[in-house]
VEXMARVO-659016 format. One record per residue: residue in three letters; x, y, z of N, C-alpha, C, O, CB in turn. Coordinates in pm, whole numbers, padded with zeros to 5 digits, always signed. Glycine has a CB too. Layout:
BEGIN
ALAXYZXYZXYZXYZXYZ;...
This chain:
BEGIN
UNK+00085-00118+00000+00000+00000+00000+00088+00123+00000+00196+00125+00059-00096+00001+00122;UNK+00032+00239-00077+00110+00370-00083+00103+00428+00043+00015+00399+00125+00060+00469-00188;UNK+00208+00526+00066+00226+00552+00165+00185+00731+00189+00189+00801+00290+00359+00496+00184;UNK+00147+00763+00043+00074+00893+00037-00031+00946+00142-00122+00868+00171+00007+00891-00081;UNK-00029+01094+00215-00093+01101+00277-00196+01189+00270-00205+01299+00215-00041+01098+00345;UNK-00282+01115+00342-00442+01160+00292-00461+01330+00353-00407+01340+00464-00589+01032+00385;UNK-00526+01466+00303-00537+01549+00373-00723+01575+00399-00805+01619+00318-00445+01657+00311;UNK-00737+01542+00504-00839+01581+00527-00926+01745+00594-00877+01797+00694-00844+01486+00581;UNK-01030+01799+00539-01055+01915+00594-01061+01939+00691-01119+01836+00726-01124+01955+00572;UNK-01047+02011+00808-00987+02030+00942-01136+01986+01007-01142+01926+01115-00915+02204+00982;UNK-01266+02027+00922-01391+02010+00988-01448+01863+00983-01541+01817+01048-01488+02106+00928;UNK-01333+01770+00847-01429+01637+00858-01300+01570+00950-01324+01475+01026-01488+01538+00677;UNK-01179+01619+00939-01082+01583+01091-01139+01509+01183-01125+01387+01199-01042+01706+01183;UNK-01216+01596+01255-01258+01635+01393-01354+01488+01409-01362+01423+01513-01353+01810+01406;UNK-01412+01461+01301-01509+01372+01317-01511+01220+01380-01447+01141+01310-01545+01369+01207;UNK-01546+01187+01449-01532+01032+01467-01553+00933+01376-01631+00957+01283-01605+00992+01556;UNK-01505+00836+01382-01492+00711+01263-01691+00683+01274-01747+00667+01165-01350+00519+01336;UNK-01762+00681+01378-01915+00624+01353-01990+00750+01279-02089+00741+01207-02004+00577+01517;UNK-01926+00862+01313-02007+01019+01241-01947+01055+01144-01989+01158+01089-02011+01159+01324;UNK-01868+01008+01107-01800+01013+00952-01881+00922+00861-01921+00946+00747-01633+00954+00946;UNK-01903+00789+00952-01989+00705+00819-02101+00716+00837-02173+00646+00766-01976+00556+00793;UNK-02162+00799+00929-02338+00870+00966-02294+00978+00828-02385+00986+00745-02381+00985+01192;UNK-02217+01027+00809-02213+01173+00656-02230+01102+00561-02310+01135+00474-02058+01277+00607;UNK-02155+00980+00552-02124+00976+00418-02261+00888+00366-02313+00915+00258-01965+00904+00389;UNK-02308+00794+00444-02465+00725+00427-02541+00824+00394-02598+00820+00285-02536+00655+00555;UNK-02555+00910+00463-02663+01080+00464-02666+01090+00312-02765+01066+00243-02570+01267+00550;UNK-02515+01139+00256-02462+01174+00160-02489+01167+00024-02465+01235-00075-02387+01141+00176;UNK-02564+01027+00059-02629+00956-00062-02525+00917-00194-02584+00927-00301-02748+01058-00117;UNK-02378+00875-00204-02276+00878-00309-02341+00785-00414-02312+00810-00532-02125+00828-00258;UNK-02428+00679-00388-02420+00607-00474-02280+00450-00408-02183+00460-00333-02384+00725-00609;UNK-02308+00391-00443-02255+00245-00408-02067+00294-00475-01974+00286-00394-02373+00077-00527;UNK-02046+00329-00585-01899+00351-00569-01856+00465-00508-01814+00476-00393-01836+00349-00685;UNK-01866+00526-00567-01879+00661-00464-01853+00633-00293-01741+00649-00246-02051+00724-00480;UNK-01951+00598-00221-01964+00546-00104-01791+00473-00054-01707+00516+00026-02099+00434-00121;UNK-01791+00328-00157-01693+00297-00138-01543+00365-00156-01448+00324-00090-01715+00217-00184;UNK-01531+00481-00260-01429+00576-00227-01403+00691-00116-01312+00751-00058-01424+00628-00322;UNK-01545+00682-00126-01549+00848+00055-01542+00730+00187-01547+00795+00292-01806+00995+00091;UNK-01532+00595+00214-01515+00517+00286-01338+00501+00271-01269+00563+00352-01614+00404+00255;UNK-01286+00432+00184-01195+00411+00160-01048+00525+00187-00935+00489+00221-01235+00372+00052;UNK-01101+00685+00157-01043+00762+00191-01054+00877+00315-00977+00925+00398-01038+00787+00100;UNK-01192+00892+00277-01208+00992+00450-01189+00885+00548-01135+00924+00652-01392+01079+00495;UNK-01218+00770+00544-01215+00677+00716-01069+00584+00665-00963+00627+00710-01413+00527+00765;UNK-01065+00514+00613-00940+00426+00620-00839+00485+00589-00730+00440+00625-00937+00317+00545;UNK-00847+00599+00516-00745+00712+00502-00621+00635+00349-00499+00646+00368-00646+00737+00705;UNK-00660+00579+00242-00612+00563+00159-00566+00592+00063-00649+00620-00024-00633+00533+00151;UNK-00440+00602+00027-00380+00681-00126-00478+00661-00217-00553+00566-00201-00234+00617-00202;UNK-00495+00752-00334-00593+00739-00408-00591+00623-00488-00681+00547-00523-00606+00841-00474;UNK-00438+00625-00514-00349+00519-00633-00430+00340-00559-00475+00243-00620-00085+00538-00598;UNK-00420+00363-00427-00474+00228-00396-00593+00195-00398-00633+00079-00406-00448+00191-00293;UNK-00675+00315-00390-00893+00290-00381-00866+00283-00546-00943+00198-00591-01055+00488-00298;UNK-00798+00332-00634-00785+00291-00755-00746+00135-00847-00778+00090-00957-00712+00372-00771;UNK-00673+00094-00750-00627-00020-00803-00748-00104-00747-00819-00166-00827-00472-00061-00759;UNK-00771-00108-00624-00917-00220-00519-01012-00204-00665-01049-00307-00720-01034-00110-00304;UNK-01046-00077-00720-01133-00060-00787-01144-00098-00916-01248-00141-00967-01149+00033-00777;UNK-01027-00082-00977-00980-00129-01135-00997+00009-01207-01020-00001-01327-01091-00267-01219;UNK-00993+00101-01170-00996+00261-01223-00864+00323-01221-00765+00289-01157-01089+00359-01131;UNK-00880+00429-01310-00695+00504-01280-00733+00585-01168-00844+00607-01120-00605+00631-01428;UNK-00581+00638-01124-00589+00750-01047-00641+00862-01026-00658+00913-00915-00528+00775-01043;UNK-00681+00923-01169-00713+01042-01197-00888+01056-01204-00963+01152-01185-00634+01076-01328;UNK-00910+00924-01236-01050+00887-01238-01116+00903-01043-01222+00965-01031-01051+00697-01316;UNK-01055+00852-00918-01061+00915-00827-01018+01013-00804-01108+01065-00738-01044+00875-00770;UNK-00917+01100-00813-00910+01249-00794-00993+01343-00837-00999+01453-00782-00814+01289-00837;UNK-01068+01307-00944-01164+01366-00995-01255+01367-00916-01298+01475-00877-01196+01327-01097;UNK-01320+01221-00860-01425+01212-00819-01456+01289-00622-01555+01328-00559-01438+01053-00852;UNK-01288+01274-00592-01317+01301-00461-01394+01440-00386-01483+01450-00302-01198+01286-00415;UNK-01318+01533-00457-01374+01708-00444-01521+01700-00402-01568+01726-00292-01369+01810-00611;UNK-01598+01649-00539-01751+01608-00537-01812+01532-00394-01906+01567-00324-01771+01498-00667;UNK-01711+01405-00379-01740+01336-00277-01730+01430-00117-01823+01442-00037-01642+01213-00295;UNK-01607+01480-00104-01597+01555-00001-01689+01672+00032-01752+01685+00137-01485+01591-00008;UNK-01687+01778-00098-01809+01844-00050-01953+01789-00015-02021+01844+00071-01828+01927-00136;UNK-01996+01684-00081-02108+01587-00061-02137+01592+00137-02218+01647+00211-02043+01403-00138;UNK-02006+01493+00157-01989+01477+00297-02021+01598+00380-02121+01617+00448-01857+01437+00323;UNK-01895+01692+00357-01912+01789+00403-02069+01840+00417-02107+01806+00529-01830+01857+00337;UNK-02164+01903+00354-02236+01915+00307-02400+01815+00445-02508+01850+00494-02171+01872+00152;UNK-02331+01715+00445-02393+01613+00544-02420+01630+00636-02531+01641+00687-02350+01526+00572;UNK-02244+01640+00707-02213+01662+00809-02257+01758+00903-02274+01751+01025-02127+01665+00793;UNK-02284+01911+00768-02343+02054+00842-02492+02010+00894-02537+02031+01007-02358+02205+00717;UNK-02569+01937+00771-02708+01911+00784-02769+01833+00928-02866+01873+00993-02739+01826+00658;UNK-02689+01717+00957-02661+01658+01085-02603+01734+01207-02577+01700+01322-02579+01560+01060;UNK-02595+01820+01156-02541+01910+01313-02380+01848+01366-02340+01856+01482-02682+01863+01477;UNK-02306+01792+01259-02211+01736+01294-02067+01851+01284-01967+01818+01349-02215+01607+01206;UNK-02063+01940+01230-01983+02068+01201-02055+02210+01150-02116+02215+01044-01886+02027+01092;UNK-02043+02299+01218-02091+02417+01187-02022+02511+01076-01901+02502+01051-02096+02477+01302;UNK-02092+02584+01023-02063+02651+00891-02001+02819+00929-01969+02895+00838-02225+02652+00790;
């Protein structure tokens, strides 16, 4: 596994591993999706590796994450889990 490190927003930081995956369910990603905002906001994974698990390139998740994170983000406010 790469050893790249994940940066997370200081507000989904804060979050606990059970209220991180309370956002991202909320979130509604869709089944891959899901499995990349899992794979990287909680297990904290290089992209290069949720890419390979997946059979996608790299760039194909970098793309997707922004979307995913604000998604979360986005959740998280709605749940009362981080304030705006």
């Amino acid at each position: 596994m790469s050893s790249a490190r994940v940066s997370l927003p200081p507000e989904l930081d804060r979050l606990l591993r059970s209220e991180m995956l309370e956002c991202i369910e909320e979130a509604n990603l869709g089944q891959l999706d899901t499995t990349v905002a899992k794979r990287y906001l909680i297990d904290q994974w290089a992209q290069i590796d949720i890419a390979a698990e997946l059979g996608l390139g790299r760039t194909t998740i970098s793309d997707r994450i922004p979307r995913i994170v604000n998604k979360v983000r986005n959740a998280a406010t709605v749940l009362g889990k981080i304030r705006t």
